[in-house]
Structure formats: structure tokens, C-alpha cells
KOLMARZA-652933 format. One line per field, with one value per residue: residue number from 1; residue in three letters; z, x, y of N, C-alpha, C, CB in turn. Coordinates in steps of 0.05 Angstrom, whole numbers, plus 5000, padded with zeros to 4 digits. Atoms other than C-alpha are relative to their C-alpha. Glycine has a CB too. Layout:
k NUM  ...
r Ala  ...
n_zz Z  ...
n_xx X  ...
n_yy Y  ...
ca_zz Z  ...
ca_xx X  ...
ca_yy Y  ...
c_zz Z  ...
c_xx X  ...
c_yy Y  ...
cb_zz Z  ...
cb_xx X  ...
cb_yy Y  ...
***
This chain:
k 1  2  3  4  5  6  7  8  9  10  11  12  13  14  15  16  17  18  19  20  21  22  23  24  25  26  27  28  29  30  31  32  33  34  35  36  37  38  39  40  41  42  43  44  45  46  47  48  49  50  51  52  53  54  55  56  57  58  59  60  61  62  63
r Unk  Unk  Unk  Unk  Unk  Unk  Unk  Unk  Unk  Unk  Unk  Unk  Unk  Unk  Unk  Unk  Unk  Unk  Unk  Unk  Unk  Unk  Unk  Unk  Unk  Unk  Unk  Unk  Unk  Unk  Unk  Unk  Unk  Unk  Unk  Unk  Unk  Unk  Unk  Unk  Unk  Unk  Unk  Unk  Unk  Unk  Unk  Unk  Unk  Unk  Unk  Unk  Unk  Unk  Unk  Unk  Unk  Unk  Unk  Unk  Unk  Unk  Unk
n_zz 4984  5007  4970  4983  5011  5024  5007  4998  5020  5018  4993  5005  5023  5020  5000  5014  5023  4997  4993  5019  5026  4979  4995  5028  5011  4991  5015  5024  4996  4988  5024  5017  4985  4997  5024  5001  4983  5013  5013  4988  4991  4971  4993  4974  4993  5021  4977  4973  5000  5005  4975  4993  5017  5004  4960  5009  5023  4974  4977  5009  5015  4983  4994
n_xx 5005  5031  5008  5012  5020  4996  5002  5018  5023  4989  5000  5029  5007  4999  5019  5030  5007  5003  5028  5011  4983  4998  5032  5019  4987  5021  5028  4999  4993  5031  5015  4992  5025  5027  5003  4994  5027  5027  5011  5016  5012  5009  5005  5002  4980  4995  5006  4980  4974  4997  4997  4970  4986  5013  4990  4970  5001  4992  4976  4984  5024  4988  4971
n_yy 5024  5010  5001  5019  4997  5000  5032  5025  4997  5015  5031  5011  4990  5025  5024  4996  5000  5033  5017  5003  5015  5021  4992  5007  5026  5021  4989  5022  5039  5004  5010  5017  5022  4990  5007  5027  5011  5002  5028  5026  5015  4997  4979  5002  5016  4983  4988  4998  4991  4972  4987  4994  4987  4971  4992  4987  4967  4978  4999  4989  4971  4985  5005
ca_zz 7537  7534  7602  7646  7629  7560  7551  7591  7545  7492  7527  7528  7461  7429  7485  7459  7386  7406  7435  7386  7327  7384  7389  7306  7291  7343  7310  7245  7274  7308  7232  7202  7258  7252  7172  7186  7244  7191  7139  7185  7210  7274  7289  7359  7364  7307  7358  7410  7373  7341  7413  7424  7367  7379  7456  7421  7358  7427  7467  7400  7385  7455  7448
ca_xx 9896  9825  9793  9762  9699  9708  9735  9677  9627  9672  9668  9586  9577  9612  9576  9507  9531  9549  9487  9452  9486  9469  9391  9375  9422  9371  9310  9331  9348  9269  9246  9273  9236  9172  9182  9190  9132  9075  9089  9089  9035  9044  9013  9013  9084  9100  9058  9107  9157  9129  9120  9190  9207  9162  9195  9269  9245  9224  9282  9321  9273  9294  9367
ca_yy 2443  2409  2425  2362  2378  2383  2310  2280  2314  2282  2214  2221  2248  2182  2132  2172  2158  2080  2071  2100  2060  1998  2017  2023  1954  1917  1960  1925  1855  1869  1885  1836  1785  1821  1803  1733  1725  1749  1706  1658  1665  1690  1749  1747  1737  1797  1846  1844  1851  1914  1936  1930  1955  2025  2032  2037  2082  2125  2117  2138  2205  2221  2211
c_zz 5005  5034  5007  4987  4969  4988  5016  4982  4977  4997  4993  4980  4984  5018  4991  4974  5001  5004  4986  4972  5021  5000  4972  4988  5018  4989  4975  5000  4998  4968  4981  5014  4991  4968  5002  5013  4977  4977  5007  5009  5025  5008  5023  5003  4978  5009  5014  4991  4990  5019  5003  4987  4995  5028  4984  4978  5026  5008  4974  4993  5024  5004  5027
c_xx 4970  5000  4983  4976  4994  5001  4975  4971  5002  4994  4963  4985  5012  4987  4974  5012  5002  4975  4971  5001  4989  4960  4992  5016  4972  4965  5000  4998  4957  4981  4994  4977  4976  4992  4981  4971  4981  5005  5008  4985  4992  5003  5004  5031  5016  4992  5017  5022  4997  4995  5019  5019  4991  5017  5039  5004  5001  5023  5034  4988  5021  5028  5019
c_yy 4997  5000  4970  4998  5004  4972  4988  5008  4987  4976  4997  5005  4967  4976  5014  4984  4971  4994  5000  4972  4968  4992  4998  4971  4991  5015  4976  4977  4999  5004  4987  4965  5002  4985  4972  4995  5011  4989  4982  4995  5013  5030  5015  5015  5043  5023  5003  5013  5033  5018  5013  5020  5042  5011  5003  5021  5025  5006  5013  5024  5007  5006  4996
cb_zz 5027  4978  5007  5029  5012  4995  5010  5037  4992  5003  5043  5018  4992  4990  5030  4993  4981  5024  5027  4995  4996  5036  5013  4973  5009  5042  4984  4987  5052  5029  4992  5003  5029  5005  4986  5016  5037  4997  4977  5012  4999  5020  4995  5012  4983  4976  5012  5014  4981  4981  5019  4997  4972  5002  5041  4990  4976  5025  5019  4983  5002  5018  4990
cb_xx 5016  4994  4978  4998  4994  5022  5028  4993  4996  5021  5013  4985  5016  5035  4997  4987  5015  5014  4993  5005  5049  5019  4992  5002  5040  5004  5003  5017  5024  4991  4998  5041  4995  4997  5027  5029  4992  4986  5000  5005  5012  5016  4983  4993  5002  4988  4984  5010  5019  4985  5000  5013  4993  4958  4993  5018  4959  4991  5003  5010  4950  4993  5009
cb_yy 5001  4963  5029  5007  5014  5015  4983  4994  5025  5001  4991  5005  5035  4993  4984  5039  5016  4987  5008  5022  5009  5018  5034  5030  4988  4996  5041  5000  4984  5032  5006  5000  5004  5041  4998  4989  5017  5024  4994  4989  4979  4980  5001  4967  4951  4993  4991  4971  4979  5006  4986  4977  4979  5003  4953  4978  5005  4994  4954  4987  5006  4993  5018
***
């Protein structure tokens, strides 16, 4: 019989792997933008997003 503690390590081992899987889908959406903003043009705009996009690579290093 699976002790208490056992299943909730269970439970936060698959929301880590959701939220991972959750964190590099919006990396990609964000590189796919970043594409788009420089050849269009907008540099500015393409910055930010590679901001955004360096603060969730972090936040996935750290798991």
C-alpha cells in the first residue's frame, strides 16, 4: 500500500512535468514571435520578448 506521502510526491512530480511541458510550449510560441518581430522590423518589440523568453529558460534550469 502506497503511503500518503508517497502519492503526493507522485502528484508533484507530474504537476512539475506539466508545468514544465507548459513553460517550453510558451518558450516556442515566444520564438516563434521573436522570428516574426525582426523581420519585421521591430526590434524593440523582439527584445522583450527575448526577455521573456530568458526569465522562463531560468525558471525551467531551476525546475
Amino acid at each position: 500500500m502506497r503511503s500518503r506521502r508517497s502519492e503526493n510526491r507522485n502528484q508533484l512530480n507530474l504537476f512539475d512535468g506539466a508545468q514544465q511541458t507548459s513553460i517550453q510550449k510558451e518558450i516556442v510560441v515566444l520564438d516563434r514571435e521573436m522570428a516574426s518581430a525582426v523581420e519585421q522590423g521591430e526590434y524593440e518589440r523582439a527584445k522583450v520578448l527575448a526577455e521573456k523568453q530568458e526569465k522562463l529558460l531560468g525558471a525551467l534550469m531551476k525546475g
